[in-house]
PALOKE-224978 format. One record per residue (C-alpha): residue number from 1; residue in one letter; x, y, z. Coordinates in nm, 4 decimals, decimal comma, always signed. Layout:
N
{seq: NUM | type: A | X: X | Y: Y | Z: Z};
...
END
This chain:
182
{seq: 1 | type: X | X: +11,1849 | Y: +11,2965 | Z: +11,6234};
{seq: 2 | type: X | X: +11,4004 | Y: +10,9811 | Z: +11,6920};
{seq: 3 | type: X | X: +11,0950 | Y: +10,7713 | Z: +11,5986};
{seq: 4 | type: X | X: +11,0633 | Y: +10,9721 | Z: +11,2691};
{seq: 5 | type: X | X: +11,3975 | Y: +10,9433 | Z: +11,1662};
{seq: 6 | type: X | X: +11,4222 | Y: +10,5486 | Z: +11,2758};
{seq: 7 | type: X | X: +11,0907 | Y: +10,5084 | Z: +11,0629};
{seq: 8 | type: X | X: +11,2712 | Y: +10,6718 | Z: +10,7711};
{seq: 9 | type: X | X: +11,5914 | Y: +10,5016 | Z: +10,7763};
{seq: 10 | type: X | X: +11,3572 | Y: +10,1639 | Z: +10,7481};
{seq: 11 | type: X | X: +11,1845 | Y: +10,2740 | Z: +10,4989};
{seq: 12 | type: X | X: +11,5058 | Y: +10,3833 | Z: +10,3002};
{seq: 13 | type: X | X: +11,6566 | Y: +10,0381 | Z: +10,3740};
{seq: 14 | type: X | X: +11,3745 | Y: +9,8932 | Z: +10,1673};
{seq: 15 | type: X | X: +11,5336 | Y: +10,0704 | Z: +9,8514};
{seq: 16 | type: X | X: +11,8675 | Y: +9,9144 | Z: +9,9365};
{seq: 17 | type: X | X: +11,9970 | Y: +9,7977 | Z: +9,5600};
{seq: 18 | type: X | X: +12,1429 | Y: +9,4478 | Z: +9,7496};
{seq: 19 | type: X | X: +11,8463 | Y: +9,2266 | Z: +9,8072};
{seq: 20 | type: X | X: +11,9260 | Y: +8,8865 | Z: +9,8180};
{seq: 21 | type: X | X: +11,6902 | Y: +8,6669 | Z: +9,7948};
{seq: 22 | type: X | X: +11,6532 | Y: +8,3434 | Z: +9,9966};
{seq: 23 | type: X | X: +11,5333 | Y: +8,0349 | Z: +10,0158};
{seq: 24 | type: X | X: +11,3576 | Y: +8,1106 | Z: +10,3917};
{seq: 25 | type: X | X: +11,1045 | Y: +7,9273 | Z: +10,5822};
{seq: 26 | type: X | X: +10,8440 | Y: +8,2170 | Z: +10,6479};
{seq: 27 | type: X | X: +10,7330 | Y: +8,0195 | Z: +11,0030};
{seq: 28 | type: X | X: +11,0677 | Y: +8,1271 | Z: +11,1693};
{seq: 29 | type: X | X: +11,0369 | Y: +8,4740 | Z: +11,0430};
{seq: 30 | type: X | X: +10,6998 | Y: +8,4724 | Z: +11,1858};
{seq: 31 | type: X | X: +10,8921 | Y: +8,3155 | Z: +11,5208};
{seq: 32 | type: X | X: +11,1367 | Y: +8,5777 | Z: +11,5312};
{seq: 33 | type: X | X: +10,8872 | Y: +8,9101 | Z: +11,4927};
{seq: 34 | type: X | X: +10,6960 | Y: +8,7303 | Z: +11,7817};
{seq: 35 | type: X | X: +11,0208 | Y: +8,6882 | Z: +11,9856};
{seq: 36 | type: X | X: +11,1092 | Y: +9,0665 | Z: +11,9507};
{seq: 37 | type: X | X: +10,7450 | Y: +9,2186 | Z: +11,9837};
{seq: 38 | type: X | X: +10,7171 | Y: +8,9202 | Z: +12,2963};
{seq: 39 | type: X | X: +10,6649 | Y: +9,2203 | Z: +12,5494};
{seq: 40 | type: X | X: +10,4266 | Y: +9,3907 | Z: +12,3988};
{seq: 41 | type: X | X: +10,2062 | Y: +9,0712 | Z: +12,3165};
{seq: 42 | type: X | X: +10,2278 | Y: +9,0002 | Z: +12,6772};
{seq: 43 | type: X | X: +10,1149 | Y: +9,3487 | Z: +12,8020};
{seq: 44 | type: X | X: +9,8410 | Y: +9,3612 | Z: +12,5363};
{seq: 45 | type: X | X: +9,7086 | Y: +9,0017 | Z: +12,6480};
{seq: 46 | type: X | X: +9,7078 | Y: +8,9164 | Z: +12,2577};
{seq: 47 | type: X | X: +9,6176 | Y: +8,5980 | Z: +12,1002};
{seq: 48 | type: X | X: +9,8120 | Y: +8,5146 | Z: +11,7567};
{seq: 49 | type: X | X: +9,7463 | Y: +8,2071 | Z: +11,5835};
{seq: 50 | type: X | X: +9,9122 | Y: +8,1132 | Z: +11,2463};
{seq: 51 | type: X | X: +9,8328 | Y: +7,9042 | Z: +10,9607};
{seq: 52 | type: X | X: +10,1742 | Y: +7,7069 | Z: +10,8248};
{seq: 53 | type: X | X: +10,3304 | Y: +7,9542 | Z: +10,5917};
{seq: 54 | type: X | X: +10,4762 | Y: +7,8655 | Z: +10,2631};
{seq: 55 | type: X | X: +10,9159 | Y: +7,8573 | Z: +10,2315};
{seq: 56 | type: X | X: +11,0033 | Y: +8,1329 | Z: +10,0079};
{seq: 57 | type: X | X: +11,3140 | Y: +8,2833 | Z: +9,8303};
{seq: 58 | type: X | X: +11,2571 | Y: +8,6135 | Z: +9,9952};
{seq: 59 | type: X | X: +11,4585 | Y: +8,8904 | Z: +10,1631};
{seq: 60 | type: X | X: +11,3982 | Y: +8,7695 | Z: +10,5202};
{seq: 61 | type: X | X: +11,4389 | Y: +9,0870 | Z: +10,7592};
{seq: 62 | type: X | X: +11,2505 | Y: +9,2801 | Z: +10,5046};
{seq: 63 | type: X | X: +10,9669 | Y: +8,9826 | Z: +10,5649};
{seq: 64 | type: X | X: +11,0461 | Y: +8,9768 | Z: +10,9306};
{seq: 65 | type: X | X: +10,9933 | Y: +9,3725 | Z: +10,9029};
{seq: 66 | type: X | X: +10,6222 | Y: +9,3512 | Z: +10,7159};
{seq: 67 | type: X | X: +10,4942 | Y: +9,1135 | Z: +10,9980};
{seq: 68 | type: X | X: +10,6233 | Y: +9,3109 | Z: +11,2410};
{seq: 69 | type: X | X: +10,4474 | Y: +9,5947 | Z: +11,1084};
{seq: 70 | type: X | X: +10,1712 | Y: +9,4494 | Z: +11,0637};
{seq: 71 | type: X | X: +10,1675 | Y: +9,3015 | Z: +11,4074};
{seq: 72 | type: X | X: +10,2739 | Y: +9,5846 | Z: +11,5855};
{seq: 73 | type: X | X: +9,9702 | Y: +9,7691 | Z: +11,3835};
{seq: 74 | type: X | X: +9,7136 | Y: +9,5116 | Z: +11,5354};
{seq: 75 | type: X | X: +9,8581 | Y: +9,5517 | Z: +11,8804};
{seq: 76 | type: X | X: +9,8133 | Y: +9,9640 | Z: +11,8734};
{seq: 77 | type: X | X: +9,4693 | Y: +10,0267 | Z: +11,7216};
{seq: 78 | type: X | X: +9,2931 | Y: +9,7435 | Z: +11,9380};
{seq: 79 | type: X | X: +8,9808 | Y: +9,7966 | Z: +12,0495};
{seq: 80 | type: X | X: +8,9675 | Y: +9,9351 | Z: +12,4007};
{seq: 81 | type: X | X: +8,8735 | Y: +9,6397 | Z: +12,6568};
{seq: 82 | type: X | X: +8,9016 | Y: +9,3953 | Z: +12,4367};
{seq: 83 | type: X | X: +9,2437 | Y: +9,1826 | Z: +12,4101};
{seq: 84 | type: X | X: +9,3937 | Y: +9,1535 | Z: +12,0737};
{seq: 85 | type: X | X: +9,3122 | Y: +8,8451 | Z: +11,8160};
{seq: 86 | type: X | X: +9,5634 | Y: +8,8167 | Z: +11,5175};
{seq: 87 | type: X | X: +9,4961 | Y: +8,5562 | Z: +11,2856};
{seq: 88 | type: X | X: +9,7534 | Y: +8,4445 | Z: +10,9862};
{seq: 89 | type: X | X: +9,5844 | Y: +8,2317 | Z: +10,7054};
{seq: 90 | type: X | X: +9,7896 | Y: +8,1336 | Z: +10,4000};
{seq: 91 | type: X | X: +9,6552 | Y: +7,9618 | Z: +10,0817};
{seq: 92 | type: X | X: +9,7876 | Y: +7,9194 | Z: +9,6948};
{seq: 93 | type: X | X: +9,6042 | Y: +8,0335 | Z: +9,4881};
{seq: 94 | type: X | X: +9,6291 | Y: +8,1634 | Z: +9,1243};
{seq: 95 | type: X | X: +9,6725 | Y: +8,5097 | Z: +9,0091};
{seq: 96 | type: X | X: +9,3148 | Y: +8,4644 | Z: +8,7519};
{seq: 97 | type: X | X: +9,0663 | Y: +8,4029 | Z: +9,0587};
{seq: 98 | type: X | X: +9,1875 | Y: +8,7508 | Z: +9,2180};
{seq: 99 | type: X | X: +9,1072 | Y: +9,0264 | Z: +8,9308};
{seq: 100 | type: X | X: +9,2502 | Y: +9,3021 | Z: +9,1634};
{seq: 101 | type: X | X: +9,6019 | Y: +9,1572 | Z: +9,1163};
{seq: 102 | type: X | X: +9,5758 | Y: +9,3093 | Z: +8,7458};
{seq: 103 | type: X | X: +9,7749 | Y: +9,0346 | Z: +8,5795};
{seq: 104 | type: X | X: +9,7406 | Y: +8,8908 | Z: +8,2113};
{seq: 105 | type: X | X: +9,9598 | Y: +8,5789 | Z: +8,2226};
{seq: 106 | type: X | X: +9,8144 | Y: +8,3246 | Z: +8,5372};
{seq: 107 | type: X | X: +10,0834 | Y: +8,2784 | Z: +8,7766};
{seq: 108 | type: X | X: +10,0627 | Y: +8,1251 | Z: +9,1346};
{seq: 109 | type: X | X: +10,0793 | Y: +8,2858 | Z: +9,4784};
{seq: 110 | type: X | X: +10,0506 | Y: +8,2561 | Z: +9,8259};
{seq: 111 | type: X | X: +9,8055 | Y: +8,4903 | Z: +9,9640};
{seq: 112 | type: X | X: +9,8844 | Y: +8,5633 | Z: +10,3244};
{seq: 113 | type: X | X: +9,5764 | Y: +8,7190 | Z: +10,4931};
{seq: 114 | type: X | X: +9,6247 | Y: +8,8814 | Z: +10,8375};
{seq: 115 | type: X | X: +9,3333 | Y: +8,9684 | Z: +11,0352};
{seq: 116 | type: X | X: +9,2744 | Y: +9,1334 | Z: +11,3309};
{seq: 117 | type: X | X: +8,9969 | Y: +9,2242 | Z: +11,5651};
{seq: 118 | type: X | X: +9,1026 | Y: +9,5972 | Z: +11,6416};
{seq: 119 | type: X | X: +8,9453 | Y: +9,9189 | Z: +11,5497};
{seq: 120 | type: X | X: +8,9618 | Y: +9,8632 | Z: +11,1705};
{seq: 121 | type: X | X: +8,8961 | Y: +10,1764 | Z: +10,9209};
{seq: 122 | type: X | X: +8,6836 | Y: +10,2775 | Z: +10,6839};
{seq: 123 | type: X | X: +8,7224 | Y: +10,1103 | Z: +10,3224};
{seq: 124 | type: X | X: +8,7296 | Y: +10,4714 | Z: +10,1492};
{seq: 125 | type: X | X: +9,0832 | Y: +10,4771 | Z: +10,3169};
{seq: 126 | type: X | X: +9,1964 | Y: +10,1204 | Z: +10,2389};
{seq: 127 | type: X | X: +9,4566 | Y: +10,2625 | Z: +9,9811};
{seq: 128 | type: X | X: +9,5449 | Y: +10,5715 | Z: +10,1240};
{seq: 129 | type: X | X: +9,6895 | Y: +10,3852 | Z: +10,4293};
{seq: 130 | type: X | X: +9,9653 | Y: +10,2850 | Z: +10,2136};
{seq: 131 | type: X | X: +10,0610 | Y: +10,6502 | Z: +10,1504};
{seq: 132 | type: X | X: +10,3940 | Y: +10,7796 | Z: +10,3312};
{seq: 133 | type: X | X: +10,2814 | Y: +10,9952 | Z: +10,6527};
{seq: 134 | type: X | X: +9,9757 | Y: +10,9360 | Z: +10,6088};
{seq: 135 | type: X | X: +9,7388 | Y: +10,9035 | Z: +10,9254};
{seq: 136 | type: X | X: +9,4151 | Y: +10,8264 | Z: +10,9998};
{seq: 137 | type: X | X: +9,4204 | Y: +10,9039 | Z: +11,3466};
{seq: 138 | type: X | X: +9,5944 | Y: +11,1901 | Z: +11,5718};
{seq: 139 | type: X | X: +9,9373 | Y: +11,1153 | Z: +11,7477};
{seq: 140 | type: X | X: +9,7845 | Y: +11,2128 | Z: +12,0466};
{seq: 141 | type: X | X: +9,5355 | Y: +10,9749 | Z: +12,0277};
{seq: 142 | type: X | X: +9,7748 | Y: +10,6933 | Z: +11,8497};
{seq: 143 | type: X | X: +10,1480 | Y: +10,7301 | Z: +11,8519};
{seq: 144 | type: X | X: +10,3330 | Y: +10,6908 | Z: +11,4741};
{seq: 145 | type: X | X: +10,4930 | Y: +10,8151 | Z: +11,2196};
{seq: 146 | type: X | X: +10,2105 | Y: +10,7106 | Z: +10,9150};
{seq: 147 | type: X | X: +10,5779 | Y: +10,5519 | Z: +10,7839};
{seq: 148 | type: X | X: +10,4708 | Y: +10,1819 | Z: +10,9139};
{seq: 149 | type: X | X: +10,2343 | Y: +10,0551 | Z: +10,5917};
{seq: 150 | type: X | X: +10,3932 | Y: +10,2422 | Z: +10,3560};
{seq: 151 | type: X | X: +10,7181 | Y: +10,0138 | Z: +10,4128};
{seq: 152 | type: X | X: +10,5148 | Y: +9,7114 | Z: +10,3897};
{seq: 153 | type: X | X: +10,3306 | Y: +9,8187 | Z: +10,0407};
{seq: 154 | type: X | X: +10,7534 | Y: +9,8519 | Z: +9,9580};
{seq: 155 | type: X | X: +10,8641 | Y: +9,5461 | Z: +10,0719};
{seq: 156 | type: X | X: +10,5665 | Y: +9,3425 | Z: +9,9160};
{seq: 157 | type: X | X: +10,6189 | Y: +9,5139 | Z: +9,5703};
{seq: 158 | type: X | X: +11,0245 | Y: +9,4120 | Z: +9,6549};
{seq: 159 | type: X | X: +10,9009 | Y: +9,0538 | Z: +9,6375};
{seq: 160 | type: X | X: +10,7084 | Y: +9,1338 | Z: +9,3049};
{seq: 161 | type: X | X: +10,3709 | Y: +9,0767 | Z: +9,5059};
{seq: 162 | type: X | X: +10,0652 | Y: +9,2795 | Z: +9,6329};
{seq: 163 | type: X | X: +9,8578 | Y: +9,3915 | Z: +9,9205};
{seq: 164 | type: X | X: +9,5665 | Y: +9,5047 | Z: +9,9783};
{seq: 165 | type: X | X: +9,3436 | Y: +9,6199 | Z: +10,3055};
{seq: 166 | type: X | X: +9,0061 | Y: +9,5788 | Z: +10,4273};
{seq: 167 | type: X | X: +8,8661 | Y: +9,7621 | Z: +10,7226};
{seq: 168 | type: X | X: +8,5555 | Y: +9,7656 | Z: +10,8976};
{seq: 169 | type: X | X: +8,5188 | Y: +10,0224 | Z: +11,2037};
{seq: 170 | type: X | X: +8,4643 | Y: +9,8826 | Z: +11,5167};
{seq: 171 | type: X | X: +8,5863 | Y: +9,5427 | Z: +11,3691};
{seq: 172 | type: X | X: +8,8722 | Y: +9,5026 | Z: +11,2644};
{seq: 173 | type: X | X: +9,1390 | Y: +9,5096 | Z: +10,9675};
{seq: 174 | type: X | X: +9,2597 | Y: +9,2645 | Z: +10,6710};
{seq: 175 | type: X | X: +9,5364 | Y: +9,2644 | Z: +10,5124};
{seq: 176 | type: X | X: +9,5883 | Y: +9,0379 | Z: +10,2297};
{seq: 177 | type: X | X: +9,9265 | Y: +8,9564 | Z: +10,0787};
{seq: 178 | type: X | X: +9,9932 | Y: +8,8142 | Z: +9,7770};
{seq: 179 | type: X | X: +10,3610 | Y: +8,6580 | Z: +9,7150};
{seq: 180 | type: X | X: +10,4728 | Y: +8,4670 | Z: +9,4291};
{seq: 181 | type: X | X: +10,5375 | Y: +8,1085 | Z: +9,4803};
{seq: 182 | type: X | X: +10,8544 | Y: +8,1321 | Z: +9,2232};
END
């Protein structure tokens, strides 16, 4: 129940009407979310490698909070066995190569892809996973509130961007994030 409520109050937070935007170098949010999640890297053997990420006027904990959802994500549905590979790749690129970002005018973004070598999903669910409390696995079998992607779909569309997810079973999971370069 603590876990629940926790998860909610997060998720609430990203509704907060002050969000102030800074100028933010996204590598030391990616150094802090390793720094606090440090224990459970170690435990899980993990290996996370990281393109150089972009500086950003963002809302850094709400950044710092995506990654370490996203992390923490990677690090839970591993594949049994098999230690834990999390790659970051950034790139700019421009809104009119990517039709699924649904925009008329072209605008630039970074696209942040995270990949990971876990247990993946299948595609049918790759926008359902976004849903609030919504699960594709037991608790018994995986701990969670279904809260965690939810409040990363939030704080992406906070930064005006998007994300999507790819999943194969057995594979892995990608998650691509799309942030405008402002």
């Amino acid at each position: 129940m603590r876990t629940l409520i926790d998860d909610l109050l997060l998720f609430s937070r990203t509704n907060k009407i002050d969000k102030t935007f800074e100028q933010t170098d996204l590598n030391q949010i990616l150094k802090n979310t390793l720094s606090e999640l440090s224990q459970s890297i170690e435990e899980k053997n993990a290996n996370i490698q990281s393109d150089r990420l972009p500086e950003l006027k963002v809302i850094s904990f709400q950044i710092q909070q995506l990654f370490q959802n996203l992390i923490s994500n990677s690090l839970k549905y591993n594949n049994p066995g098999v230690d834990p590979f999390i790659k970051f790749e950034c790139e700019q690129i421009k809104s009119s190569d990517y039709p699924a970002l649904n925009i008329t005018r072209n605008k630039i973004f970074y696209k942040i892809t995270v990949t990971d070598n876990g247990i993946g999903f299948e595609q049918q669910y790759a926008e359902k996973i976004f849903t609030i409390f919504t699960r594709l696995h037991t608790s018994a079998d995986y701990p969670g509130t279904g809260i965690g992607l939810s409040i990363c779909k939030k704080i992406v569309e906070n930064h005006s961007g998007y994300i999507f997810a790819e999943g194969k079973p057995g594979i892995g999971s990608v998650f691509n994030i799309f942030l405008p370069s402002r």
